[in-house]
Structures are given as C-alpha cells and as structure tokens.
C-alpha atoms as one frame of an Amber mdcrd trajectory, in Angstrom:
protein
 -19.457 -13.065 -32.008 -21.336 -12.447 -28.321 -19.771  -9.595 -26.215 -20.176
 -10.160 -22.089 -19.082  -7.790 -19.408 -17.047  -9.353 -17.134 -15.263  -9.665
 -13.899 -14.864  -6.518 -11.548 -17.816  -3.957 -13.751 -20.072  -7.018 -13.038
 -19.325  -7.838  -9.280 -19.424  -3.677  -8.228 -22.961  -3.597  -9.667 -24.564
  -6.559  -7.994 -22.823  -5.080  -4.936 -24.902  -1.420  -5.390 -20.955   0.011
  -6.217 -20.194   2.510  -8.393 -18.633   0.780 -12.055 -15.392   2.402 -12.970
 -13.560   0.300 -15.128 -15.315  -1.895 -17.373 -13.547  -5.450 -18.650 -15.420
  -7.041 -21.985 -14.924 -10.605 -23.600 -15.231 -11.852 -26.742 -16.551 -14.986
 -27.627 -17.111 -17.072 -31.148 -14.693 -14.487 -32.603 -11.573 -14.362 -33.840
  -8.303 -11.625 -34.608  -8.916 -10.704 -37.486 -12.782 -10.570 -37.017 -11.575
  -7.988 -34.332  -9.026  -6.220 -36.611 -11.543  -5.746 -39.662 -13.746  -3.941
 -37.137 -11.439  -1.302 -36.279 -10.335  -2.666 -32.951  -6.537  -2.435 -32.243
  -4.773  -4.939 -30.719  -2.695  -4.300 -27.462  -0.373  -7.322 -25.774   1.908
  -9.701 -27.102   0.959 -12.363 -24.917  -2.884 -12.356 -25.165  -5.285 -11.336
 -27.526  -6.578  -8.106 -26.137  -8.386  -5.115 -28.304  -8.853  -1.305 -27.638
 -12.725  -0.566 -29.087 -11.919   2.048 -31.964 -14.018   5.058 -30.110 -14.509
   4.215 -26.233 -11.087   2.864 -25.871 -12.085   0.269 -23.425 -10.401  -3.421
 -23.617 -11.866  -6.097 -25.493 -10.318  -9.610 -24.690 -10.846 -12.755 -27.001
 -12.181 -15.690 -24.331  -9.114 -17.850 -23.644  -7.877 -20.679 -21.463  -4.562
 -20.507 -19.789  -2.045 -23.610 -18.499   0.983 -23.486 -16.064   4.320 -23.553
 -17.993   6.658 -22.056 -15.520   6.905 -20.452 -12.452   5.689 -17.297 -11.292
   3.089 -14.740 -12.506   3.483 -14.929 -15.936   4.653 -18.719 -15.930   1.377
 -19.552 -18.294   0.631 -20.564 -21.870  -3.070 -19.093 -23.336  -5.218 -20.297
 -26.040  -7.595 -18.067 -27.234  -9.631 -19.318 -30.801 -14.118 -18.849 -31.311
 -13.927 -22.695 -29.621 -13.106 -21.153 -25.853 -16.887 -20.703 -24.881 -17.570
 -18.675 -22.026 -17.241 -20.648 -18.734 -14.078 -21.633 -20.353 -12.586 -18.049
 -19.838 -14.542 -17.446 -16.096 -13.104 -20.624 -14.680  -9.524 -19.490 -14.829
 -10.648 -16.237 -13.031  -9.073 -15.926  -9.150 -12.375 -15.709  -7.247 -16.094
 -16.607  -7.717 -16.978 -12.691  -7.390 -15.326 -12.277 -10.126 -15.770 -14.972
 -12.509 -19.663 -13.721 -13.475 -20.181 -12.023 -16.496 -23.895 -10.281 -18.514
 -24.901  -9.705 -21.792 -26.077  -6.341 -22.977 -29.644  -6.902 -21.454 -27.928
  -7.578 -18.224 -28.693 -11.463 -18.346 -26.144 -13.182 -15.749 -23.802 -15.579
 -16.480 -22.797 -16.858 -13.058 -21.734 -20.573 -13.233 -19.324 -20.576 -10.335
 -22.097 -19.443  -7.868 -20.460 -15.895  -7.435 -23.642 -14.231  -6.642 -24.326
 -16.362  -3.722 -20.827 -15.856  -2.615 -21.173 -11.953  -2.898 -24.751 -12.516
  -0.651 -22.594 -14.483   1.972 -19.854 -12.126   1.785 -17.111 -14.511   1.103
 -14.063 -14.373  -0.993 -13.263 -18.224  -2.689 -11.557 -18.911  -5.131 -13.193
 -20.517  -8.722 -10.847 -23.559  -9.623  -7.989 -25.593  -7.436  -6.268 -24.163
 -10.893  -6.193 -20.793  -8.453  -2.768 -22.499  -6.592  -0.754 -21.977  -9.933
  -0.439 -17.732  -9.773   1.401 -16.393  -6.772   0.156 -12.969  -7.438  -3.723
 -14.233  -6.579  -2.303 -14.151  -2.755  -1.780 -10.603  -2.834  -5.045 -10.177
  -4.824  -7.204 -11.448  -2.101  -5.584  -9.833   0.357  -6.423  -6.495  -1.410
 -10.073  -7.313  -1.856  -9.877  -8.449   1.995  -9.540  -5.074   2.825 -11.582
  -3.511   0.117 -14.836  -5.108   1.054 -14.283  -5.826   4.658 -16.533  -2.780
   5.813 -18.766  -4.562   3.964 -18.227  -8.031   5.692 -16.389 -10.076   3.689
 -13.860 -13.015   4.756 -11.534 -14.776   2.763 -13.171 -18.382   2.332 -11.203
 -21.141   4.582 -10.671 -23.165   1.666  -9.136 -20.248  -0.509  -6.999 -19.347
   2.812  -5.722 -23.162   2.623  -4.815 -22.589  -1.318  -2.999 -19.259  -0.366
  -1.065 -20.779   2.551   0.065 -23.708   0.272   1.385 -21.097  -2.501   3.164
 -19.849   0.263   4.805 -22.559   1.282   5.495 -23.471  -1.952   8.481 -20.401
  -2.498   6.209 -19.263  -5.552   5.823 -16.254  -3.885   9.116 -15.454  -4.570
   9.140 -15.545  -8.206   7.024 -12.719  -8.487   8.827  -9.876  -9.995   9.184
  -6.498  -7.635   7.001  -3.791 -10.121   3.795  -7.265 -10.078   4.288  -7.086
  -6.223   4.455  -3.622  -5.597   1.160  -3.032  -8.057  -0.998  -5.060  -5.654
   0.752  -4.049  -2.694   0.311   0.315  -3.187  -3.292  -0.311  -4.566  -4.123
  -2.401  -1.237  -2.209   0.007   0.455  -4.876   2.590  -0.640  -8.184   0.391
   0.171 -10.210   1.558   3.244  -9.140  -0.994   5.851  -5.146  -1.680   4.532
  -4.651  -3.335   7.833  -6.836  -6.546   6.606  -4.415  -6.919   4.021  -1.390
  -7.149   6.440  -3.180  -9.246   8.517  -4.759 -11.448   5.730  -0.967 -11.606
   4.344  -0.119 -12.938   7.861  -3.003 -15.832   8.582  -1.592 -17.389   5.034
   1.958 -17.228   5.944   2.957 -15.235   3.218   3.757 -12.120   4.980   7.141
 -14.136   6.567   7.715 -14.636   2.994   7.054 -11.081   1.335   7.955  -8.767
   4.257   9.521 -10.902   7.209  10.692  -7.662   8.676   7.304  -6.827   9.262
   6.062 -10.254  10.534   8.505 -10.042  12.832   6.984  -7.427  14.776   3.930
  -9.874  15.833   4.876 -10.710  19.498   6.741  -8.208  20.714   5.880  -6.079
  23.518   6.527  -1.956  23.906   5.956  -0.599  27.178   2.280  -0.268  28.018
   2.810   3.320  29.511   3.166   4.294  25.605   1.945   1.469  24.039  -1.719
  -0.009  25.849  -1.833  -2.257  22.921   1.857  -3.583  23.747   1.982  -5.919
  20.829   4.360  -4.017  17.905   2.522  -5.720  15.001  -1.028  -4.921  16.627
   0.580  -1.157  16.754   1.480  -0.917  13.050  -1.569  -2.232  12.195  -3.576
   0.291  14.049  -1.362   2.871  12.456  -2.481   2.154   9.433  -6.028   2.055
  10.309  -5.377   5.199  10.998  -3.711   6.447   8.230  -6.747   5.409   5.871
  -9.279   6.901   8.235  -7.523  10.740   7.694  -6.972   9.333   4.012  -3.622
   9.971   4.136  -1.350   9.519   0.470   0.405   6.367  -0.166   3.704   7.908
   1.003   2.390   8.238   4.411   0.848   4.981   4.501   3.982   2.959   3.377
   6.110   4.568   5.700   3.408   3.606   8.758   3.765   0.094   7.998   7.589
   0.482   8.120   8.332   3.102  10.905   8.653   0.403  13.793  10.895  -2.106
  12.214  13.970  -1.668  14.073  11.780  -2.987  17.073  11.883  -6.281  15.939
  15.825  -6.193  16.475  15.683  -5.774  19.897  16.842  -8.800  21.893  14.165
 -10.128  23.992  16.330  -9.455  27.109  15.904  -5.725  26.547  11.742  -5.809
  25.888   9.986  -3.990  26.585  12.126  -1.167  25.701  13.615  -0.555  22.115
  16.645   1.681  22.521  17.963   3.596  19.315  14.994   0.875  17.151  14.726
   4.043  15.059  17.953   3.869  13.735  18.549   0.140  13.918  15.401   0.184
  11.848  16.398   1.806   9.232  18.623  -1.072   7.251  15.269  -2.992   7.057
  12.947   0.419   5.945  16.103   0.564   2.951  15.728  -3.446   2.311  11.882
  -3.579   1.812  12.160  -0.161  -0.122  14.641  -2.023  -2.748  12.952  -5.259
  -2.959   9.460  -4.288  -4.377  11.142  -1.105  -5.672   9.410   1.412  -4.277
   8.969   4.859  -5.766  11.440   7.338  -4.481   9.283   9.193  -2.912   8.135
   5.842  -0.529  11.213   4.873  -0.055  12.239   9.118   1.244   9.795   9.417
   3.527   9.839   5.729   5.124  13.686   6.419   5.905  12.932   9.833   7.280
   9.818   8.544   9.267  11.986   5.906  10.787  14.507   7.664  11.719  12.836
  11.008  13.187   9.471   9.417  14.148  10.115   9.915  18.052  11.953  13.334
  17.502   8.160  14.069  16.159   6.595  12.831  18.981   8.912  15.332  21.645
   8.879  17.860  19.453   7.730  20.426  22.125  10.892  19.269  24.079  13.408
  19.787  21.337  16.621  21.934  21.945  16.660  24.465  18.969  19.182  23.307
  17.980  18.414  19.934  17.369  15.090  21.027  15.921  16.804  22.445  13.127
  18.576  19.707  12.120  15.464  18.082  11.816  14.242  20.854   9.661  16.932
  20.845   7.639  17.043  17.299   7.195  13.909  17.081   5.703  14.955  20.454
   3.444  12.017  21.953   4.379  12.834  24.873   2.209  12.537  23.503  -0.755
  10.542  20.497  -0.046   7.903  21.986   2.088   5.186  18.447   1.673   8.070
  15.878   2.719   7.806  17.622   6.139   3.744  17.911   6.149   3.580  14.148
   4.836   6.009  13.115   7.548   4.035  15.604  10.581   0.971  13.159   9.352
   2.741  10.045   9.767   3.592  11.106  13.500  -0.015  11.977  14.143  -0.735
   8.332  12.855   1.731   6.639  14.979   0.814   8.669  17.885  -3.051   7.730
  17.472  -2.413   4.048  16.016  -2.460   2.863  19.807  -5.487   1.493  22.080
  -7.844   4.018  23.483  -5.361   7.306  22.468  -7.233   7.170  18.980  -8.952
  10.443  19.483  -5.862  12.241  21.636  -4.955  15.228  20.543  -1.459  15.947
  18.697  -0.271  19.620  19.653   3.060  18.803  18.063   1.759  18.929  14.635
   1.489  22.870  14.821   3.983  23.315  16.728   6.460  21.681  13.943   4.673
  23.760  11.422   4.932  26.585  13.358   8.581  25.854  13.706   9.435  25.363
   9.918   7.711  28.329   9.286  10.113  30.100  11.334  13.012  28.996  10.066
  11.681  29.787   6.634  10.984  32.927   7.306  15.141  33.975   7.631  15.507
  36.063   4.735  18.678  35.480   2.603  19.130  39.270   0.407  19.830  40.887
   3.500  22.699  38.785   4.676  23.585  38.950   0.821  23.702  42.821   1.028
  26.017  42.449   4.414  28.194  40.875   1.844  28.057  37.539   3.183  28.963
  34.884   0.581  30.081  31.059  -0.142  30.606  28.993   3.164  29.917  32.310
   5.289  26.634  32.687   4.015  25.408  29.018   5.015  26.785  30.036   8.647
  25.049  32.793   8.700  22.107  31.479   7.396  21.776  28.625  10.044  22.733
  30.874  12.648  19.595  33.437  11.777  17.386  30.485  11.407  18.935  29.045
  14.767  17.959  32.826  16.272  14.371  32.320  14.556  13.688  28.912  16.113
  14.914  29.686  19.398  12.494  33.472  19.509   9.939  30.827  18.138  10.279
  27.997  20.822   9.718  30.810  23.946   7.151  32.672  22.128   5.447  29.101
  21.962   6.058  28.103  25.217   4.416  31.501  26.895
C-alpha cells in the first residue's frame, strides 16, 4: 500500500498557494485492506475512504471508461493492479494530474510542472472530450489563476469547443452545473470564465441569454464601452473587486438580459429591457436551479436596476414602492445586496470605474426613513386591519417625502 497526495493540494504548493483541501490516493491496496484499518467508506460509485481521525478522503487508484452520456456516464475499476499514472491520466488537466509521496518526491508524468511554469491550462488525455462538466472546470480555473497568467491551452480550447458542439453539455444535470458555475462565480476574475465559456462556444449552449448580449450596442453617452456583453462583463469585474456575495454577483451577470430583446431597429436604446428581461433572469434561475436567494435578487436587480441608478430623481412615491418591494422592513440585506449591485452596474462601464455613486446613501438614507414610522402609536389611535396598512404607508409616504427635501437642501 503507497499513499500519494494528489491533484489540487499538490498543484497550490508548487504554485507558492496556500493548501486547503488535501486529496490522497491509494495504491497496491485494496477495500478491505482500507476497512481493517479503520477507514470508512463513503460513495457508492467509487471506492473512496474517510481516514478514521483527520477525516480527510482517501481514494483507491482507479481507471474510468465512457458508458453513457453526461457527467456521470462512466464505469470505474479500482483493484492494487491500477498503478499510479493509471489514476493521473484520467485527471482533466496536467496541473492537476501530479501527485508526491510523504517526502515530497514528485510524480509528474504528464509534464504538469512545466505547464504550471508556462502558465497554461491543457488537458492530460484526448480521454478529457468524454466529461462535459471539464468545460466548466477550466473555465473556473481560467479565472482563478488568470492574475497569475494563465491561458487555457489551444488544444484543450479545441477539445472544449468539440464537447460543445457535441450537445453533451446538455446532459449535465442543473445542481453539477450550478456547483462549478457559483464556485467560478466566486474566483477573483469571474469575467474569464464568461468569456472562456464564450471562445468554446459553450456559453450559446449553457446561457444563450447571456451570449446574446455580445454585439449589441447601448448608447455611448451611458455606456463608453457600448458593447452589452463587454458591460456585464465589466460588471462583474467589478463585483469581485468590492468582493461582493454570490447573490450580487449572479444577479450582475443577469441584470441586462432584456437588452438582448431589443430589435436591432431600436439600438441603441433598450426601452422597458428591464422588464422584458425579466422572463430570461426567471429561465436561467430555473435551469441550473439557483438558490432562492439568487434567483430573488436577480429578479429584483432586473427589474429596479435603473430605478437605482435615478434614485435621487424618484417621486416619493414611487420610491416607496421600491422600498416596499424589496420589504425592506423585514429584509433589510435584500435591499443593501441589491444598492451593491447598482454600484456595480454603474461602475462596470469604461473609464466611470472609479465614479462616485451618491445614490447608494441616499437609498439607505431613504429606507431608513421609512423604517423609522413607528407602528404603536397609530395602534394606540386605534387604527387596525386594512386602516392600519393605510396609515402606515401614508406616515412612511410623509417620512420619505420630509426625507427627500431634507436631502436635497
């Protein structure tokens, strides 16, 4: 039985990155070797082993072979026969198909290290074509290690535009999909992963609504980017730079997708995009199922973005029905979350990065306002039922109106 760290623990190392998760494999060995030293055994479709005191996984080396479509569309072999390089070669990418012993002694016999030293991502075996979900996969570490250089390999690119092509893509189940797509979501530069998504076609396939922003103008006035797509990109880029949560950051990617309705008769203008939009937000949000809270804010964000952005021009009245849509009373971080993902969208645009965005207090300001209408008073009045919500909006009306000149002075 030989032991070998393998895969991401190995690659962060080499690359002077902190090690969080660790991956082991097992080789020579077999279950019940593992069992009869107190590991237990987790998966039905793989031998894999939880260590008895550090809890970390322990994987028997295995092969794997296409059997149907899809992620899981493979058959595995594990037995002490699978030697090392054996297990590696059906790894996605060179980077991480290198393993080490326990006196750190590499095992690197797809040249990964010289990969990591040119900074490219390639794939280990043509055997990388059969799993859809390696697409996605590169396209995270695309925008994981792109601050520190790293391209996706032109041959690997070729592989990933084939799966594309080849409507694997669309086996992939939803909760697979979504996995890769939140974590990538969450990497420093998420806009390499849209864009990597794009130069292999599969972003037509996995979220046309958002390929179909690529090409379309705004007006430059608002927009000196003018391209839609370059737009949401640069909102995101944003997003990760103030490290906003993943709720913000989904609903950047999807605020603008009612623009890519608009006749191209009518560009450069997209009249009422927000709410034309906001079919396509609720289409994406059920296809990859998307945690409620996503798919909340993404709705809201598309709908209200521009109210946001003219915030300091909004009637009262209208101002709070965007309060209360939001129900800021008793769902005060919906409203901060979607206050951020205005700032984004109003810095995601070329040379305004750094602009200031005076509506962001000034909606605070306003929901503080309205909270501040006290309800035992009007209670005591003996206001009740129906009456009281009247009453209630029209004191928070009163508020937000007091608030909006007091602002203004």
């Amino acid at each position: 039985m030989r032991i070998y760290k393998v895969g991401g623990a190995v690659r962060d190392r080499l690359l002077g990155k902190p090690v969080t998760d660790i991956d082991w494999v097992v080789v020579g060995a077999t279950t019940e070797e593992m069992l009869a030293k107190g590991f237990r055994p987790v998966g039905a479709d793989f031998p894999v082993f939880l260590h008895p005191k550090s809890g970390e996984e322990y994987a028997l080396a295995r092969t794997e072979r296409k059997s149907g479509r899809g992620y899981g569309g493979f058959t595995f072999h594990a037995s002490p026969e699978v030697t090392l390089e054996e297990d590696l070669i059906r790894r996605d990418l060179t980077i991480n198909a290198m393993a080490e012993d326990d006196q750190q002694n590499l095992t690197d016999p797809y040249h990964g290290q010289r990969d990591l030293e040119a900074r490219l991502l390639r794939h280990v075996s043509p055997a990388f074509a059969e799993d859809p979900l390696r697409v996605l996969r590169v396209a995270r570490f695309a925008a994981r290690y792109a601050t520190l250089g790293f391209t996706v390999a032109p041959e690997t690119l070729a592989l990933m535009r084939q799966l594309s092509e080849s409507g694997e893509l669309e086996a992939l189940t939803p909760e697979r999909s979504w996995k890769e797509i939140s974590r990538a979501l969450m990497e420093d530069q998420p806009q390499v992963f849209v864009e990597v998504l794009r130069a292999c076609g599969a972003l037509k396939v996995l979220m046309p609504e958002v390929d179909a922003l690529f090409g379309v103008p705004q007006p430059p006035a608002h927009h000196p980017e003018i391209d839609t797509g370059a737009h949401t990109l640069s909102v995101l880029q944003q997003a990760a730079l103030h490290k906003q949560p993943l709720t913000v950051r989904w609903a950047c990617l999807l605020h603008d997708l009612g623009k890519g309705l608009t006749p191209e008769e009518e560009w450069p203008r997209h009249i009422a995009h927000e709410f034309k939009g906001l079919k396509l937000i609720k289409a994406i949000n059920e296809r990859f199922k998307a945690p409620r809270d996503c798919q909340e804010l993404a709705l809201l964000v598309g709908e209200y973005h521009t109210h946001g952005h003219r915030a300091l021009d909004l009637k009262p009245s209208t101002l709070l029905e965007l309060l209360q849509s939001f129900d800021i009373y008793r769902r005060p971080q919906r409203f901060e979350e979607f206050i951020a993902a205005c700032e984004m969208d109003a810095r995601g645009r070329k040379g305004l990065e750094e602009r200031s965005y005076p509506q962001a207090n000034y909606l605070r300001g306003a929901a503080t306002a309205a909270r501040s209408v006290a309800v035992q008073p009007l209670l005591e009045k003996g206001f009740k039922g129906p009456e009281l919500g009247e009453e209630i909006k029209r004191e928070r009306l009163k508020a937000l109106k007091a608030y909006k000149e007091t602002a203004s002075i």
